[in-house]
Phi, psi and omega in degrees: 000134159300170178273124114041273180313287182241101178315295206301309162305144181250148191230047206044175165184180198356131172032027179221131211229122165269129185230159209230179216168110149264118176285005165234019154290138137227134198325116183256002196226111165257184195265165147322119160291344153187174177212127184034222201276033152265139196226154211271118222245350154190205166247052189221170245280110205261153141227166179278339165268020159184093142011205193181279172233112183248034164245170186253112195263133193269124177271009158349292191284355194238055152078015164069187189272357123323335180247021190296118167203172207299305187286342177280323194292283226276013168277286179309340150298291195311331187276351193254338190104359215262127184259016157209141196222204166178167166254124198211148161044057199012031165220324203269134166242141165219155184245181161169150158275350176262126171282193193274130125009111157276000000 
C-alpha cells in the first residue's frame, strides 16, 4: 500500500510489514553466558498462560526487583535447590527442576 505520508513510497499492507535493517547497528548487549556453575542454555519463549519455568523465585532476599540481575536470580535458584533457573522482563526469576520444551 503506499504510504500515508508519500504515495510514491510502499509501506506494507494487510498482513504485510515493510521492514528495514540499519547496517551500521551493532549489537552491544548480550545475554550472560554463565554465572558460577550456570550456564547459559538459549533464550526462549514465555507467556503467562504457560510457563516456560514454573515456579516464580522471590529476589527478596537478594535486595528485591530493584536489585534485580542474572547472578541475584541464579543465587536465589541455587539457594532454593532449582536445577533450571531464567530471567524475564529485567526484574522477574523463574525456576524448575524440569527443563524447558525445546
Amino acid at each position: 500500500m503506499a504510504c500515508k505520508c508519500d504515495a510514491t513510497q510502499k509501506c506494507g499492507a494487510a498482513d504485510r510489514l515493510s521492514v528495514y535493517a540499519d547496517s551500521s547497528w551493532v549489537q552491544t548487549l548480550f545475554a550472560r553466558p554463565s554465572y558460577k556453575s550456570w550456564n547459559l542454555m538459549a533464550c526462549y519463549s514465555d507467556s503467562t498462560g504457560s510457563r516456560t519455568l514454573q515456579n516464580g523465585v522471590s529476589l527478596a532476599a537478594n535486595g528485591g526487583a530493584a536489585n534485580a540481575s542474572i547472578a541475584n536470580c541464579m543465587s536465589a535458584c541455587q539457594t532454593l535447590g532449582y536445577s533450571f533457573c531464567g530471567a524475564e522482563f529485567s526484574q522477574e526469576c523463574f525456576a524448575s527442576n524440569t527443563p524447558p520444551a525445546t
